[in-house]
Residue frames as qw, qx, qy, qz and C-alpha x, y, z in Angstrom:
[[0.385, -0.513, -0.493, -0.588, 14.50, -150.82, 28.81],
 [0.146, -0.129, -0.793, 0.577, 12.95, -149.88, 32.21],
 [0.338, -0.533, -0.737, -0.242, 10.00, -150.92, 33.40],
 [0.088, 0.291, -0.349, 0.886, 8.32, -148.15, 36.09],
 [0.224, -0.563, -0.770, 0.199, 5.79, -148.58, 38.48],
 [0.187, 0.352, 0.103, 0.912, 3.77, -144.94, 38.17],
 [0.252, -0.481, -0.741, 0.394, 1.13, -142.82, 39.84],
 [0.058, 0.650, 0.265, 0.710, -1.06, -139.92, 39.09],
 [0.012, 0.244, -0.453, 0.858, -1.67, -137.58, 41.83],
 [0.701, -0.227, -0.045, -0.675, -5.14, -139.18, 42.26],
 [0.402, -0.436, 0.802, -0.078, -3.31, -142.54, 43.05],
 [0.876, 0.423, 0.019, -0.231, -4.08, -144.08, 39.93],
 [0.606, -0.369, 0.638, 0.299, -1.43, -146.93, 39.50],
 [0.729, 0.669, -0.137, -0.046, 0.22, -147.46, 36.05],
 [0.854, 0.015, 0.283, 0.437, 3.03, -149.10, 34.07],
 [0.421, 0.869, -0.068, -0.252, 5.36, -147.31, 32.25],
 [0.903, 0.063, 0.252, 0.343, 8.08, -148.62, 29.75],
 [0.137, 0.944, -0.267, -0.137, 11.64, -146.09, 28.75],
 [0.676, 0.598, -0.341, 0.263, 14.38, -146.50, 26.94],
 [0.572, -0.123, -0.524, 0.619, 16.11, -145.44, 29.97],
 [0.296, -0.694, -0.510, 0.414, 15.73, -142.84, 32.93],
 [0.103, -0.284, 0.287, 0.909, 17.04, -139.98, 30.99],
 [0.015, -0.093, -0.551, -0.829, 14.23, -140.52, 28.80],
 [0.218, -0.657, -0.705, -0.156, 11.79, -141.09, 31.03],
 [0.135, -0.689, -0.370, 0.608, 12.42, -137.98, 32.96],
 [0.053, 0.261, -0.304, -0.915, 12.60, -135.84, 29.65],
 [0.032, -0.332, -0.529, -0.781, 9.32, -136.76, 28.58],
 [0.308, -0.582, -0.509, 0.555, 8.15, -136.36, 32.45],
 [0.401, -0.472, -0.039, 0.784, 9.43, -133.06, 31.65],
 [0.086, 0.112, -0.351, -0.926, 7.87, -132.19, 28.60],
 [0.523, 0.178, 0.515, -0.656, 4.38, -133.76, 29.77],
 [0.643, 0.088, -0.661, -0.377, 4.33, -136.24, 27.24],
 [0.180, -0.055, -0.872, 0.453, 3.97, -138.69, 30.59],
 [0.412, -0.255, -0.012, -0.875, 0.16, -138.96, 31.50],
 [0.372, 0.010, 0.837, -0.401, -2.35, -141.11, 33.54],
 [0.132, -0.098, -0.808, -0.566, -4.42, -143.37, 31.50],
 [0.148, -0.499, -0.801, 0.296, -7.36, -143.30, 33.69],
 [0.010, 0.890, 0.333, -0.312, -8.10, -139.16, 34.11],
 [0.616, 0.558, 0.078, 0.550, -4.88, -138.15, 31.65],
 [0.446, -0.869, 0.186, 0.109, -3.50, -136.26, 34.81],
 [0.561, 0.590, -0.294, 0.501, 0.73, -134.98, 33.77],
 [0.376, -0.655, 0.590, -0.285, 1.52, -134.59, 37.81],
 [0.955, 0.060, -0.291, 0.020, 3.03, -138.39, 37.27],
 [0.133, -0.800, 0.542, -0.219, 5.20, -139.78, 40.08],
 [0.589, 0.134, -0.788, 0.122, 7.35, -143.24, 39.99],
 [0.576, -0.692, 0.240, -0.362, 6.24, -145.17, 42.84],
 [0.348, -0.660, 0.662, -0.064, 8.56, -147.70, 44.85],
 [0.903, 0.263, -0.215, -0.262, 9.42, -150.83, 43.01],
 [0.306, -0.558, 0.728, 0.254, 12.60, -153.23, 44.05],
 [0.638, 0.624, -0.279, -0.354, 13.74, -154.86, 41.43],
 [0.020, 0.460, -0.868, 0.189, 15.08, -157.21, 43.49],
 [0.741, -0.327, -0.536, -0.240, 13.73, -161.12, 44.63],
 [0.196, -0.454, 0.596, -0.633, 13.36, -160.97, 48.53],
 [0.615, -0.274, -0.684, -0.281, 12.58, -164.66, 48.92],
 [0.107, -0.046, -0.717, 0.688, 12.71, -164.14, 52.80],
 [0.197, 0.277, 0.300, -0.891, 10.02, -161.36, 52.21],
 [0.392, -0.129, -0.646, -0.642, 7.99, -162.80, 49.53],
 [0.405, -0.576, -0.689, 0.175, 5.73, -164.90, 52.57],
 [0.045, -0.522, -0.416, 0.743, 5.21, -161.77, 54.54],
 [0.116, 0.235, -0.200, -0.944, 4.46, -159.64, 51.47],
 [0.266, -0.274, -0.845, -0.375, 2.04, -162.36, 50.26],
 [0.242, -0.516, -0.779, 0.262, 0.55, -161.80, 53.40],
 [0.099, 0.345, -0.034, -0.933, 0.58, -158.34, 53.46],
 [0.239, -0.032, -0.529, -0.813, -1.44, -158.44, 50.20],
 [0.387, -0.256, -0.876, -0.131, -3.78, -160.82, 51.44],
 [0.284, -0.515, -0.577, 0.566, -4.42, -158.74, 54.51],
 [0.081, -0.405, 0.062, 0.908, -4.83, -155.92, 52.43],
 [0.435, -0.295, -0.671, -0.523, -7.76, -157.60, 49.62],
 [0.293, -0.499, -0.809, 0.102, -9.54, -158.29, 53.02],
 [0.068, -0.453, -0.266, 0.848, -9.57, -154.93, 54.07],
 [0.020, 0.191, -0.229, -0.954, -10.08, -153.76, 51.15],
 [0.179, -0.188, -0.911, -0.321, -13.19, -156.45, 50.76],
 [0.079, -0.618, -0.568, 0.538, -14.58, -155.55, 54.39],
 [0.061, -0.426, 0.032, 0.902, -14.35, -151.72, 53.01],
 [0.068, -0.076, -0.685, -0.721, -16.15, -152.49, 49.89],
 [0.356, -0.391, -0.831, -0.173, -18.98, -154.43, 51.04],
 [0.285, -0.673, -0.627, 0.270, -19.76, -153.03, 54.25],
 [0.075, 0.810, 0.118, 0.570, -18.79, -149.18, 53.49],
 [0.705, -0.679, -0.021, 0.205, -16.31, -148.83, 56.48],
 [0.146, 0.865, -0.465, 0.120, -13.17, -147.18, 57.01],
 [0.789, -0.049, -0.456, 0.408, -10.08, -149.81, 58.04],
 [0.588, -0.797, 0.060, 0.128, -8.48, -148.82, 61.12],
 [0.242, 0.742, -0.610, 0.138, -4.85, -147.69, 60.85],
 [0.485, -0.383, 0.778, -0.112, -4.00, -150.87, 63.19],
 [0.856, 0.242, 0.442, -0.113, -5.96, -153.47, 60.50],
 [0.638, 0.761, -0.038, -0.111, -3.96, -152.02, 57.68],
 [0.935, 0.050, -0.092, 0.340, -0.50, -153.28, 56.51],
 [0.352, -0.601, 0.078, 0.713, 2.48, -151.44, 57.55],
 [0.367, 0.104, 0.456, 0.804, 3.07, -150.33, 53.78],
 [0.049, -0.770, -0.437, -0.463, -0.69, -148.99, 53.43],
 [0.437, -0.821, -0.331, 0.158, -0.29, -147.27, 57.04],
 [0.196, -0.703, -0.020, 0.683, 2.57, -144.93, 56.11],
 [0.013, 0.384, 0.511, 0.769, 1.29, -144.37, 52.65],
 [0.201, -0.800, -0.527, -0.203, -2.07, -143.15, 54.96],
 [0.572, -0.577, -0.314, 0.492, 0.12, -141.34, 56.91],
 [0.424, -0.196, 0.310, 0.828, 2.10, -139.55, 54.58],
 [0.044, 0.663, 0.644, 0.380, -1.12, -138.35, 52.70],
 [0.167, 0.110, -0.092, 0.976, -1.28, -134.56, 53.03],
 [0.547, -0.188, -0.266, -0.771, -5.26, -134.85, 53.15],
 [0.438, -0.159, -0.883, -0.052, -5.29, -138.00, 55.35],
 [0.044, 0.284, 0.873, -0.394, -7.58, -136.52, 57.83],
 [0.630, 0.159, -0.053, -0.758, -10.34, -135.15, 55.25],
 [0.592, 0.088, 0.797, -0.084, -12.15, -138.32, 54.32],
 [0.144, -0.146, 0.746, 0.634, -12.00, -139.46, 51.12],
 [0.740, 0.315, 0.029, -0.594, -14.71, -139.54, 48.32],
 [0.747, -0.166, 0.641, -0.056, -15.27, -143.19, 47.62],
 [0.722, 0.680, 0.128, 0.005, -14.90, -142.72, 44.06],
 [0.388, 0.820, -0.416, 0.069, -11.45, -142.19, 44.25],
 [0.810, -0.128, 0.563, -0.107, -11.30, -145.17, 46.45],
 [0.812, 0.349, 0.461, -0.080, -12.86, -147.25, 44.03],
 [0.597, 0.797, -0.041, -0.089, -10.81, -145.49, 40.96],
 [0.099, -0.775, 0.612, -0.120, -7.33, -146.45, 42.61],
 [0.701, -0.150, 0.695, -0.048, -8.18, -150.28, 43.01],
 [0.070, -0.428, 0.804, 0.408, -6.44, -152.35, 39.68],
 [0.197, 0.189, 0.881, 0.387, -9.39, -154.22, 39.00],
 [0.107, -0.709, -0.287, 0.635, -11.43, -151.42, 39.16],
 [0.009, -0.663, 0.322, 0.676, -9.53, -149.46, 36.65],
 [0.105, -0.251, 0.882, 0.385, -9.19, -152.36, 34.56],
 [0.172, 0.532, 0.823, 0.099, -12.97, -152.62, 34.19],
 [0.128, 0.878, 0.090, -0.453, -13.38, -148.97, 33.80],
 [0.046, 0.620, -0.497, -0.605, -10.94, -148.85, 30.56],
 [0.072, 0.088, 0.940, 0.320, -12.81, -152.04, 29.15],
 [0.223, 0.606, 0.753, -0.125, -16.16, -150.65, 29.40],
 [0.215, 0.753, -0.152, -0.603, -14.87, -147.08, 28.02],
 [0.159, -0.323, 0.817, 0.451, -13.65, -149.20, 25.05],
 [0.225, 0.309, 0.906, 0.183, -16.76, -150.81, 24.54],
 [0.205, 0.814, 0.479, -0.257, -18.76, -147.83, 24.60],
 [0.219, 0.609, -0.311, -0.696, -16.30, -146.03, 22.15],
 [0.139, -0.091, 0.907, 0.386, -16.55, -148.91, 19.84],
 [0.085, 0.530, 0.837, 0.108, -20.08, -149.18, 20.01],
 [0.005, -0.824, -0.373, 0.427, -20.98, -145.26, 19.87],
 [0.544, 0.476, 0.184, 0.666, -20.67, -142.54, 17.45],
 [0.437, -0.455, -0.302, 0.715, -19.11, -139.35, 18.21],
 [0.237, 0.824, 0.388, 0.337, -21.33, -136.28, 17.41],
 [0.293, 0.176, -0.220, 0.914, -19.02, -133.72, 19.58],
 [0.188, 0.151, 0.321, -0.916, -20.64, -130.33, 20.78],
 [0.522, -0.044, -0.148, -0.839, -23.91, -131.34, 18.78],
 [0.105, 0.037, -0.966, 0.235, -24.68, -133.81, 21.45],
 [0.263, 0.180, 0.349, -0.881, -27.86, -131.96, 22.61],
 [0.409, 0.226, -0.407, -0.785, -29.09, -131.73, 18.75],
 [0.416, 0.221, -0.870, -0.145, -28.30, -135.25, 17.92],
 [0.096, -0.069, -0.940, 0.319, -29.52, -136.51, 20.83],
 [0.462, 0.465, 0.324, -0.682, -33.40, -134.43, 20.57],
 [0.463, 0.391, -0.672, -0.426, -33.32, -135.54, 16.33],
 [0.329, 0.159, -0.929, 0.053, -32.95, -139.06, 17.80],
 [0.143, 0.164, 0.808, -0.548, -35.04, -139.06, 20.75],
 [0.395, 0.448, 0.334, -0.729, -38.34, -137.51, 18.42],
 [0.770, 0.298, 0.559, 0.079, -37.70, -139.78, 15.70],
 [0.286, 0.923, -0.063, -0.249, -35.92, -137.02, 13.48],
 [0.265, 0.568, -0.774, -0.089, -32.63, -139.43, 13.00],
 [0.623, 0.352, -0.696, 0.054, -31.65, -142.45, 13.21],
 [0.647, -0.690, 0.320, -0.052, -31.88, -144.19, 16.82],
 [0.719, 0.352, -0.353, 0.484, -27.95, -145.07, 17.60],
 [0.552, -0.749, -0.213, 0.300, -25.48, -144.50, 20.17],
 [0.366, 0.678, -0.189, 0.609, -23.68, -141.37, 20.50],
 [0.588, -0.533, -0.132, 0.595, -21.60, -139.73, 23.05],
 [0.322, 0.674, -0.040, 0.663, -20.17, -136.06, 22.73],
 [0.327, -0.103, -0.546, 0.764, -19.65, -133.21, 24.75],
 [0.345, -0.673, -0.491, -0.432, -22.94, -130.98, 26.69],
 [0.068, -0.330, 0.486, -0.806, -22.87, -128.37, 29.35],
 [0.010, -0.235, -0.847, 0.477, -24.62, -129.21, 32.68],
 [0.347, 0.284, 0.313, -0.837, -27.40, -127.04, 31.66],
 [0.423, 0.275, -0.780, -0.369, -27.54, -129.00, 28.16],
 [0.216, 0.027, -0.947, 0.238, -27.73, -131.80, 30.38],
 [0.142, 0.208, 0.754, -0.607, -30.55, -130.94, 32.65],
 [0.291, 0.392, -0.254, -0.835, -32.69, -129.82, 29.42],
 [0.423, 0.239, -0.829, -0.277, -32.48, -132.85, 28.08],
 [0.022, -0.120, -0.886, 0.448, -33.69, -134.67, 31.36],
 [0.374, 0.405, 0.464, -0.694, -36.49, -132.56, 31.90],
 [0.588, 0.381, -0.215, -0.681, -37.44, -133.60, 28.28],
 [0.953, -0.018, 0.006, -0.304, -37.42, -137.30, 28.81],
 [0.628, 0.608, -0.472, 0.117, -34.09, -137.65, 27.08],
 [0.586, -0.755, 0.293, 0.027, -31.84, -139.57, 29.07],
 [0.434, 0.743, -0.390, 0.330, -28.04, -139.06, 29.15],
 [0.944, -0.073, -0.110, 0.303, -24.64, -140.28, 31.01],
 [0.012, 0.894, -0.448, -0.007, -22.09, -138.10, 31.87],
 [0.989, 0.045, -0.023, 0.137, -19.39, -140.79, 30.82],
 [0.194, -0.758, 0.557, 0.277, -15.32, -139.30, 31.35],
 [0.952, 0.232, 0.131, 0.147, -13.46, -141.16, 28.56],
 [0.678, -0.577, 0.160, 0.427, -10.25, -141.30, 28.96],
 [0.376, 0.779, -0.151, -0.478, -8.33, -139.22, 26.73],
 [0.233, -0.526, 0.794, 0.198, -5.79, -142.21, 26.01],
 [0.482, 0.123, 0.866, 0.054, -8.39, -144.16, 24.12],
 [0.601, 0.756, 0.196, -0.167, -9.68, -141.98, 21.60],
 [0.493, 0.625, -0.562, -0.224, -5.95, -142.50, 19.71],
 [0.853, 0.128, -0.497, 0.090, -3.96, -145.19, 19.42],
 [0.329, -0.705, 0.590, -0.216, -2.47, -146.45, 22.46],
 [0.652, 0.449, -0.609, 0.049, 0.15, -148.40, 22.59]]
């Protein structure tokens, strides 16, 4: 069995578990390999040793530790880190970034951090559990409901942007919500 440290081209971090590397690059290869977060198939293994480096475990601790504070300052106060505040590992991962001088949209920040993600795939859970899916007759369902013509309940579907702004301007109010695609089957 091998265990992989992954990555979606948005830098969404993930596990992944194969039989062995032959099989994880064949289903790489037939895009059975996806990101649970945005269900992006550009999936790339990122660096993992598989080794214990008790020398390096104290520096890496620190590393990490220097790297939640950045990443705390960055939260709270809405600041970039300086390439000098940032551990060596983050500074040629910024470096190597083919976009690293457009400035990022903080949402993809914020979608790359682990606890982040990890409250974003527990609150999409709760809101399929607790919602029914009416599909493309989100609009209907949702005007039926809002004027007393169904049932009140939650639903979720799908509703073009104009759909969307209709609905506003009639009181109704809606959520664009992304749900991952990995939670509406079974995932294992």
């Amino acid at each position: 069995m091998k265990v992989l440290d992954l990555a979606c081209q948005h830098g969404h971090g993930f596990e992944g578990w194969f039989g062995s590397e032959e099989d994880f690059q064949s289903q790489l290869a037939r895009g059975l390999v996806q990101c649970p977060i945005c269900d992006d198939a550009k999936i790339t293994k990122k660096l993992s040793a598989p080794r214990l480096n008790l020398r390096g475990a104290k520096e890496a601790a620190e590393d990490a530790a220097e790297a939640a504070d950045v990443k705390q300052l960055v939260a709270t106060n809405s600041i970039a880190p300086r390439a000098d505040s940032m551990p060596a590992s983050e500074q040629k991962a910024t470096e190597a970034s083919p976009h690293a001088s457009e400035p990022e949209h903080p949402l993809h920040t914020l979608m790359r951090n682990p606890e982040f993600q990890a409250a974003y795939m527990q609150m999409a859970k709760e809101v399929l559990a607790k919602t029914e899916d009416v599909g493309t007759e989100f609009a209907n369902e949702a005007r039926k409901i809002h004027y007393g013509e169904a049932k009140e309940r939650g639903i979720r579907g799908q509703v073009s942007r104009d759909e969307t702004l209709e609905l506003l301007d009639e009181g109704i109010e809606v959520m664009p919500l992304p749900l991952p695609k990995a939670l509406k089957g079974t995932l294992q």
